[in-house]
C-alpha positions as CSV (number, residue, x, y, z in Angstrom):
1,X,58.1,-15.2,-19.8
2,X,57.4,-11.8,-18.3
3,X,54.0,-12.1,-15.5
4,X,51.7,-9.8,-16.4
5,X,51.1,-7.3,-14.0
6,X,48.0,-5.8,-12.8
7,X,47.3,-2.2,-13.9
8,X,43.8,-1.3,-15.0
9,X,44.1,2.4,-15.2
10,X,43.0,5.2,-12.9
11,X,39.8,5.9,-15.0
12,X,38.4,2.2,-15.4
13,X,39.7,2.2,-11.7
14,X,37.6,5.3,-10.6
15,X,34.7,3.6,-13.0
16,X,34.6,0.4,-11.0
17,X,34.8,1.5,-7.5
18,X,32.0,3.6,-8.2
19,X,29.8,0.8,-9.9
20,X,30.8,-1.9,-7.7
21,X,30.1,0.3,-4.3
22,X,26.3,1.0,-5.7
23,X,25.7,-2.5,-7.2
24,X,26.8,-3.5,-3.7
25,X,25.0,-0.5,-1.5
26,X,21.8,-1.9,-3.8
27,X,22.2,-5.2,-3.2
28,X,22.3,-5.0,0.9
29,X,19.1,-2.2,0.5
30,X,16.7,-4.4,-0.9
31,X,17.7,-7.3,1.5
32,X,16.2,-5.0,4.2
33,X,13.8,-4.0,2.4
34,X,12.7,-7.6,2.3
35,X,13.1,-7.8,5.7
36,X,11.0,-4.6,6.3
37,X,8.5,-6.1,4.2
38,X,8.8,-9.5,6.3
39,X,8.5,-8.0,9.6
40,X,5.1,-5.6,8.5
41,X,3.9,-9.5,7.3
42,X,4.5,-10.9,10.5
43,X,2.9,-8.3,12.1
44,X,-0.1,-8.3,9.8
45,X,-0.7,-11.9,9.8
46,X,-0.3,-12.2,13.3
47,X,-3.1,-8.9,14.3
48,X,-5.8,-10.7,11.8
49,X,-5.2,-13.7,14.1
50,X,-6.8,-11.4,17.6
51,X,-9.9,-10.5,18.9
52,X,-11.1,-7.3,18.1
53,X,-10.6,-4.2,20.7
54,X,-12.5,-1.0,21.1
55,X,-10.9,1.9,19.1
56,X,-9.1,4.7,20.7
57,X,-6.5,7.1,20.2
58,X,-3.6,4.1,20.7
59,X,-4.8,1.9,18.0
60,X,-2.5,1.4,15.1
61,X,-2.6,0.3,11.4
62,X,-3.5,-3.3,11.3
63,X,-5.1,-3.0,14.2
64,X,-8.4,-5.5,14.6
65,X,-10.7,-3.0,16.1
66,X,-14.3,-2.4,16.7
67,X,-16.4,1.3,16.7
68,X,-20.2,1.8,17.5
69,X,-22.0,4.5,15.9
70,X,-24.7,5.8,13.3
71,X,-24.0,5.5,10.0
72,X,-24.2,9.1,7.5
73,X,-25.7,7.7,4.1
74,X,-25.7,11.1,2.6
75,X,-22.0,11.1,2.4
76,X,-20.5,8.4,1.3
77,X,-17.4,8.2,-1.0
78,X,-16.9,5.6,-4.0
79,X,-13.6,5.1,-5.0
80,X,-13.2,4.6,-8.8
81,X,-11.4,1.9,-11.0
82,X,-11.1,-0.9,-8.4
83,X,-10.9,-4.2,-10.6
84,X,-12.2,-7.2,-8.6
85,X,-12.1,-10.5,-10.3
86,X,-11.8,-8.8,-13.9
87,X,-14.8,-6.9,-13.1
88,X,-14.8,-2.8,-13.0
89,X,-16.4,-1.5,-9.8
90,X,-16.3,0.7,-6.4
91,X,-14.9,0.1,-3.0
92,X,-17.6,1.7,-0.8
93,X,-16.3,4.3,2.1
94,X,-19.4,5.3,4.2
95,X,-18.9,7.6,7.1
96,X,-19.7,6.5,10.8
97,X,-20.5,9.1,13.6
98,X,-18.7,7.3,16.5
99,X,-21.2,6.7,19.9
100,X,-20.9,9.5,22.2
101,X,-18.0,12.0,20.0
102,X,-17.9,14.5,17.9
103,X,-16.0,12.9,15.9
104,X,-16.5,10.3,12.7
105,X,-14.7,7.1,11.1
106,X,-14.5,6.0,7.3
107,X,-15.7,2.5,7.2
108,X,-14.4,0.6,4.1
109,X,-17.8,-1.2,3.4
110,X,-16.3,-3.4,0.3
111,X,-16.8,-3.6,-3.6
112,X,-19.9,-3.1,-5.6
113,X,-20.1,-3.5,-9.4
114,X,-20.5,-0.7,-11.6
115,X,-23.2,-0.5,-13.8
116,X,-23.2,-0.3,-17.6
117,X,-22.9,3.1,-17.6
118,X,-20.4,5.0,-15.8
119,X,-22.9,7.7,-14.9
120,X,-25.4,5.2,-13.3
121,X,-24.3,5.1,-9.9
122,X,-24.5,2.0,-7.7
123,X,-27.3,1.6,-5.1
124,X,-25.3,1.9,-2.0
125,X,-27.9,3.8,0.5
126,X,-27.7,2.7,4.2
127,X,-30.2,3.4,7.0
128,X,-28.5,5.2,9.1
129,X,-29.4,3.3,12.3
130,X,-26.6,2.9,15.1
131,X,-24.2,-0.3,14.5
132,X,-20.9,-1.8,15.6
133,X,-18.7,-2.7,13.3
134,X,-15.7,-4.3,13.4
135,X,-12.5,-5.0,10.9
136,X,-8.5,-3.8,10.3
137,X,-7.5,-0.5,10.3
138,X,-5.8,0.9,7.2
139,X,-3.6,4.1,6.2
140,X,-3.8,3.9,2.2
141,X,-1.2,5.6,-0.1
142,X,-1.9,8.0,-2.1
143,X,-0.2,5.6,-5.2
144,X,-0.4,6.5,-8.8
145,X,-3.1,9.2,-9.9
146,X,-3.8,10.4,-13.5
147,X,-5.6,13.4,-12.9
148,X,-5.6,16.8,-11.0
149,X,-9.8,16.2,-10.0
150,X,-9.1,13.1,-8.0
151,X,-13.0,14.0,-6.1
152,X,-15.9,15.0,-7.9
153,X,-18.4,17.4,-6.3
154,X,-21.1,16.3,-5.6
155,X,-22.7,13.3,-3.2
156,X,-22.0,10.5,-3.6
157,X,-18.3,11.1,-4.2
158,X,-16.4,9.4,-6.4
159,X,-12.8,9.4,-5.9
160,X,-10.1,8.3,-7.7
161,X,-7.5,7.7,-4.7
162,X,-8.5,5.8,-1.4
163,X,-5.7,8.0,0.5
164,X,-6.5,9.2,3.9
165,X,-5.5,12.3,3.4
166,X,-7.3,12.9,0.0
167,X,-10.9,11.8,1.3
168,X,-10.6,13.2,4.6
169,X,-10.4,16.8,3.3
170,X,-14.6,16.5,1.9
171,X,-15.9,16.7,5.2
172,X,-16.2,18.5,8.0
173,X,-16.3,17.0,11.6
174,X,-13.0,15.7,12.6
175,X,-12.4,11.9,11.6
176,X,-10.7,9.6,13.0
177,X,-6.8,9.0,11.7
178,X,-7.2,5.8,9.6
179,X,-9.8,4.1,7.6
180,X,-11.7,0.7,9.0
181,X,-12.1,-1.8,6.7
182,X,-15.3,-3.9,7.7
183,X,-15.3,-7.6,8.4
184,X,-17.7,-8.9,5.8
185,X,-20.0,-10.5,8.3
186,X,-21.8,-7.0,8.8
187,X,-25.3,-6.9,7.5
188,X,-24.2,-3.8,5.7
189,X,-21.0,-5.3,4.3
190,X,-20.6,-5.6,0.4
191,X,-18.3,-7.5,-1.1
192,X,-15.3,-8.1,0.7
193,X,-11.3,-7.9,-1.0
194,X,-8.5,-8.8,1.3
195,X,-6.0,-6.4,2.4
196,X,-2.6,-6.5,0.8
197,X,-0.1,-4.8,3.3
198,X,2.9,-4.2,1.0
199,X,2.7,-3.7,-2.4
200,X,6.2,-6.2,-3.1
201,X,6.5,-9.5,-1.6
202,X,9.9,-10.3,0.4
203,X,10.8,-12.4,-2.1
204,X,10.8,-10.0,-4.8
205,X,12.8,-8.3,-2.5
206,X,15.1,-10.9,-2.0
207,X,15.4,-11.7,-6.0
208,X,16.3,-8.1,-6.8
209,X,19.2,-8.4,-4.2
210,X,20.3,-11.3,-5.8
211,X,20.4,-9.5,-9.1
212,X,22.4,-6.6,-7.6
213,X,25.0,-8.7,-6.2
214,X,25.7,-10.6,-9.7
215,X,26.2,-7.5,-11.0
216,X,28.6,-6.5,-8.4
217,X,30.3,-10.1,-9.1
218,X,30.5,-9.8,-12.9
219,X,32.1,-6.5,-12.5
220,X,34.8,-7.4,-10.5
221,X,35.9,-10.0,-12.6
222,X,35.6,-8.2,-14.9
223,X,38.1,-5.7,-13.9
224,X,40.5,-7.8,-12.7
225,X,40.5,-9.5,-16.0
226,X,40.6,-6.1,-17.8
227,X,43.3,-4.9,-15.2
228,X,45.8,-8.2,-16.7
229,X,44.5,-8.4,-20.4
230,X,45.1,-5.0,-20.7
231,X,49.1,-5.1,-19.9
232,X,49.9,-8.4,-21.9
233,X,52.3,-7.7,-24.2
């Protein structure tokens, strides 16, 4: 009996080199994406574990930090649709002129309810005394908006974005490059909702890989079976 030999074809040939290369290339991305995603973990974990230090122009995201200053209740910033517990609300982002600068911070106060109506606006004055506040520093995404208007006019803002770059653009002394989420111990604190650093675990990650690489696998044998079955005689 004749051995079947092994001749696929240079089309189903072209096909799979190309499929197994990305299946392959997309298995070995998300693996370090995982590890990306494990190392900002690490990292995050490991700053919430330190003592706060003053700010300054070398403090990074993650940070633990502290800032003294005075806060400015006439122009705070609520960002819009931020669902807490099932519940419908506001983070609260109050500006802080920073002791002895020009310059102010956006402190991430936390999360107030909203009221029945959208319309009715949550109580959120401050005095606007001097304080020191401490918490992480955060650089938020911009992430998915559904609309063009993502700040309304007038004060108090609502936004629909808690980006940086976004919110920074309503006022008009220079801020400071990241956003300070407050430790909920503060007197002026609301509600407090833990940071999540990445928005996939590394396990997800890891899963996806997995996923990738099957695919790689099934197509291999599968060619190799198509490259025989298709010369049997």
């Amino acid at each position: 009996m004749k051995k079947n030999s092994f001749k696929p074809g240079v089309k189903i040939t072209i096909f799979f080199i190309f499929f197994a290369v990305l299946f392959f290339s997309l298995g070995v991305w998300q693996i370090e994406r995982g590890q990306a995603k494990t190392k900002i973990l690490n990292q995050f974990n490991s700053n919430l574990k330190k003592s706060p230090s003053y700010i300054d122009n070398k403090s990074q995201k993650w940070d633990r930090v502290y800032v003294s200053g005075t806060w400015m209740s006439s122009q705070q910033i609520l960002i819009d649709n931020v669902i807490h517990r099932g519940i419908a609300g506001f983070k609260v982002i109050t500006p802080l002129k920073i002791e002895g600068l020009n310059k102010i911070i956006l402190i991430d106060r936390g999360w107030i309810k909203q009221n029945e109506y959208r319309d009715d606006i949550p109580e959120i004055n401050i005095v606007e005394q001097n304080e020191t506040v401490s918490g992480i520093l955060e650089l938020p995404e911009l992430g998915l908006v559904l609309s063009d208007n993502l700040v309304t006019d007038e004060w108090p803002k609502i936004s629909q974005t808690k980006n940086f770059d976004t919110i920074s653009k309503e006022y008009d002394l220079e801020l400071y490059p990241m956003i300070l989420l407050a430790d909920p111990v503060h007197k002026n604190s609301l509600e407090y909702i833990k940071i999540t650093p990445t928005n996939m675990t590394p396990i997800k990650h890891y899963g996806y890989s997995s996923q990738w690489f099957l695919m790689f696998i099934v197509l291999c044998l599968m060619y190799i079976w198509y490259g025989f079955k298709r010369n049997e005689k």
